[in-house]
Structures are given as C-alpha cells and as structure tokens.
N, C-alpha and C positions, 0 to 999 in steps of 0.2 A: 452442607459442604463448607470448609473453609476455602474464604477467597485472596486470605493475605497472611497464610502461613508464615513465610519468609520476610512478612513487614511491608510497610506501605511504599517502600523506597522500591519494590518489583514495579509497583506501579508507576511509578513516578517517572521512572526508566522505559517502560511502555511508551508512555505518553509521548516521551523523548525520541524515543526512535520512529515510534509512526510522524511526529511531526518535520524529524531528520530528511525522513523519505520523502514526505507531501511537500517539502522544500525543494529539494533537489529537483524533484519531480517539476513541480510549478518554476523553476531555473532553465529545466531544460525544453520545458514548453514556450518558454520566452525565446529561448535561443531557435530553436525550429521557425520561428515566425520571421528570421532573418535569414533563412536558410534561401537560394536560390534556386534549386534541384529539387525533384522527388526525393532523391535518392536522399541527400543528408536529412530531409523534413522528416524521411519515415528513422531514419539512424537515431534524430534526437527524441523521437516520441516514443521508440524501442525502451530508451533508456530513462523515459517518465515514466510508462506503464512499468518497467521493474521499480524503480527507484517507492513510487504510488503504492503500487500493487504487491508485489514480492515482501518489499521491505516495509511498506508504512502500514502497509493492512496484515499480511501473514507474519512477517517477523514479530511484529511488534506485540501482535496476538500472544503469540506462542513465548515471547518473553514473559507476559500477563500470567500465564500455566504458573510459570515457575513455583507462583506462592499458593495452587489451588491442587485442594487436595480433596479426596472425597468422605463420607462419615466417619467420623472416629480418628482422622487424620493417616486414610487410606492412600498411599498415593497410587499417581495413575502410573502407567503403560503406555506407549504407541505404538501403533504401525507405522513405519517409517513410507511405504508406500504411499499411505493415502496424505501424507503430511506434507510431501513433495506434490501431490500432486495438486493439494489445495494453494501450494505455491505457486503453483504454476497457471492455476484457472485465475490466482488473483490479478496476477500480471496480464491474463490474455481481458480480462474484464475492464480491467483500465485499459489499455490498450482497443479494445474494440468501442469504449468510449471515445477516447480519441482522434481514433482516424476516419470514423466517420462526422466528427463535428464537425468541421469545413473552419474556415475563418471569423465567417462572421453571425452576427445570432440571429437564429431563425428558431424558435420556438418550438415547432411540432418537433424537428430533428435533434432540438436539446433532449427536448422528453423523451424520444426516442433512445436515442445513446444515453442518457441518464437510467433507463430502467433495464436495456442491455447489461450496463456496465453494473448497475443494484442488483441482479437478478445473478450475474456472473460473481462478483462479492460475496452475497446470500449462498450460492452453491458454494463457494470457496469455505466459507464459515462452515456449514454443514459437515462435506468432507473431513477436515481437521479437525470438528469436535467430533466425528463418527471414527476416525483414530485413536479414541482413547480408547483403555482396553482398561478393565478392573475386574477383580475377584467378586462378581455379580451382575448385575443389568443397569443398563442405561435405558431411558428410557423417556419423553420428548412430552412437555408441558407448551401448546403451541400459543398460550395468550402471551408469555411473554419475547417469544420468539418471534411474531409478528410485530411485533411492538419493534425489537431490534430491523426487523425487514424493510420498516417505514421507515426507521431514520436511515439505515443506509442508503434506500431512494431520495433523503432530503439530503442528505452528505452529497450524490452523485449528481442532483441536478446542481445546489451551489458549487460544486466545485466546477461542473463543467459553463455555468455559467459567467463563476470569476475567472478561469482560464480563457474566455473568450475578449477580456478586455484589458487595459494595458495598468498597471499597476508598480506603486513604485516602490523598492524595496522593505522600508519597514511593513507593508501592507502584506507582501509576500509571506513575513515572517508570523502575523497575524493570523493570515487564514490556515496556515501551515500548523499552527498551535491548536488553530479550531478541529481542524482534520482530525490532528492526534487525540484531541480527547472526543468529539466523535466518531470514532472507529473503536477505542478501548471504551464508550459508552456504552455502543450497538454490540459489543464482544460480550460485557457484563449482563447484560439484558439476554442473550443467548444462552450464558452459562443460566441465568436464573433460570431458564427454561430446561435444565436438565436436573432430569431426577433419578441420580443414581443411589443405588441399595445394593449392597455390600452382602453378598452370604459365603461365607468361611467354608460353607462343604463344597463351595465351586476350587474349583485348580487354579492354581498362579497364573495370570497369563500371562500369553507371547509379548513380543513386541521390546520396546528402547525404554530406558531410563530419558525423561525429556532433558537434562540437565545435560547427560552424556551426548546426546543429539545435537541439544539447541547450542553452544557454545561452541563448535568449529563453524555454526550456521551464521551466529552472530558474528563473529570475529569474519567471517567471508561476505556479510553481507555490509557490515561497516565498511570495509577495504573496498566492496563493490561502488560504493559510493563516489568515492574519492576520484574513480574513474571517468563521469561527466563531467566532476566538480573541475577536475585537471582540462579537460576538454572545453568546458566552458571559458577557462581562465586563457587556454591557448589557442582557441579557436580566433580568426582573423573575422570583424564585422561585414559578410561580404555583400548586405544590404548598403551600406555605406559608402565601401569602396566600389560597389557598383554600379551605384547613383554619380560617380564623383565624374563631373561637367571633363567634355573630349578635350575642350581646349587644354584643361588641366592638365589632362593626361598627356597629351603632345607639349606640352610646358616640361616635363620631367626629363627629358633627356638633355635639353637646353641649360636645366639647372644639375646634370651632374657632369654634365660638360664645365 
C-alpha cells in the first residue's frame, strides 16, 4: 500500500488536527474544573470528549486516508455509515473516560477509565478501517494491530493522568502535540496491519469518494471547534467569583452608590 500518495504535508496536517482537538479538549477539561453545577461540569466535558474524540482521534485519522491508497495506487471506497459511526464511538470513548475520573488520582479508577476509554478508541479504529471498501479483500494481520491497541492504552492512561493535574499553558500545548502524533502513530500501526489484495474480476464497489466526504467533515469539524474556544474565552470564572469574601460582596452596592 501506499501511505503518502498526496505527500507528507496529509500527514503533517493530521498531526495538526488531532493535536487542535487534544488542545481544546485538555482547555475545556480545565474549564469544567471551575464549573460549580453538574450540569455545566458534564456541558464542558461533552465538549472534550468531541473536541478529543470526534475531532483529534476520527478526524484526524481520516484526514491521514487522504494520501493511502491501496496496490498499484488503488484507491479506496467508504461506507459512509460505519465512518459516522466510528465518530461517534470515538467521542462516547473519551467521554466515558472522563466522566468517570472524578477529580482526583486514584489509580485503580484511572486504569479503569483508561482501558474503557482504549478499548472504546480500539472499536472506533476498527469500525472506520472496516469502511473501506476495495475492488478485492481486506483482510487483518493482528501483530501489528495489537501493537497499535497498546499504545492507545498508554496514550489513554497519560492523558487521563495529565488531565487530572493542574498544568500551565505551554504544558497544555506539549501534551497536546504528543497526543496528535500518538494517535496518527497507533493509526499507522493499524493500517500496517491491513492486508489488502486487489482482484480486477471483483465489481467496483459501493460506498463515498473519501475526499468527497471528508471535506465538508473537516470544514464542520474546524468550525465546531471554535464553539468551546468562544465559550471558554466568554465564560465568567465562577470558582472565583464564588469564592469572593460576603463582605466584599455587601461592599459593591456602597461603591456604585
């Protein structure tokens, strides 16, 4: 198979978006920890587990496709079902990492939601590469594929690890970088596990041009972004102002008197 038809710069672009994601994502994880309600904790974590999952882990993937094509510079086919739907296990995988961490580190419960959340990933990967469709078979070499399954378990316990301590921005940006290139590593390592053969007396298959798909995907999943980003930027600190001493607060009418 080739893996960089369209040149190294698909990759590089990859990389970029998954670490876009695992940024926003680790932004809006910060922001929940201020939160004073259920209700806004679980609204900012909604919007980690897409930002993580949707965008840093399936988009980013699927940007990856762009330049992979299969022998002889066959390209692939999708099912547009199963590709949605690996987007959507991606997000509930981070998100079920998430909401059961709690606050603070407790070990067995990291491991726990770190192998929920790898195992939830691992199906996601799965799914979306079981969407390709090709004029022959696909067909699953699993040494290298387990090899991808274990670093997604080590991607999921660091990350739910560093998500549980307070970090300060260049740091964010760091692990965020790390993310993107281990997810498009654990991606590489799965494609090497597939071994497709190409036979010309099989039919054209069904399914989407990935190019035709992924580009209103990207362009909406960019845009979705911008939606915490705005939110984080306008949201009121209301750990802050909820801490702020009564006398204080009985002082403020005195001073706009």
């Amino acid at each position: 198979m080739s893996y960089f038809a369209m040149g190294y710069w698909v990759l590089g672009l990859s990389v970029t978006v998954s670490a876009a994601g695992a940024l926003v994502g680790f932004t809006c994880i910060k922001q929940s920890k201020k939160s004073v309600t259920s209700r806004f904790r679980m609204v900012w974590l909604t919007a980690a587990a897409v930002s993580i999952g949707a965008i840093g882990v399936w988009l980013a993937i699927f940007v990856s496709m762009l330049g992979v094509n299969g022998p002889g510079g066959v390209s692939f086919r999708y099912d547009v079902p199963r590709l949605l739907s690996a987007a959507i296990l991606a997000g509930l995988a981070v998100f079920a990492g998430l909401i059961f961490l709690g606050r603070t580190l407790e070990w067995l419960r990291l491991i726990g939601c770190a192998l929920a959340m790898s195992a939830g990933l691992s199906l996601a990967m799965y799914v979306g590469m079981d969407a390709i469709q090709v004029r022959g078979s696909v067909e699953l070499r699993w040494a290298p594929i387990i090899g991808s399954i274990v670093l997604l378990i080590a991607l999921s316990v660091a990350t739910l690890w560093f998500i549980l301590h307070h970090w300060p921005a260049p740091a964010l940006v760091i692990a965020a970088l790390v993310v993107g290139l281990s997810v498009i590593g654990a991606h590489y390592l799965w494609l090497a596990g597939l071994d497709v053969r190409v036979d010309p007396r099989v039919s054209a298959p069904d399914g989407e041009d990935l190019f035709t798909f992924l580009v209103p995907m990207f362009v909406i999943g960019m845009l979705s972004l911008a939606i915490p980003i705005t939110a984080v930027l306008v949201a009121p600190d209301r750990r802050t102002s909820g801490s702020m001493p009564s006398a204080a607060r009985g002082a403020e009418p005195e001073m706009i008197r």
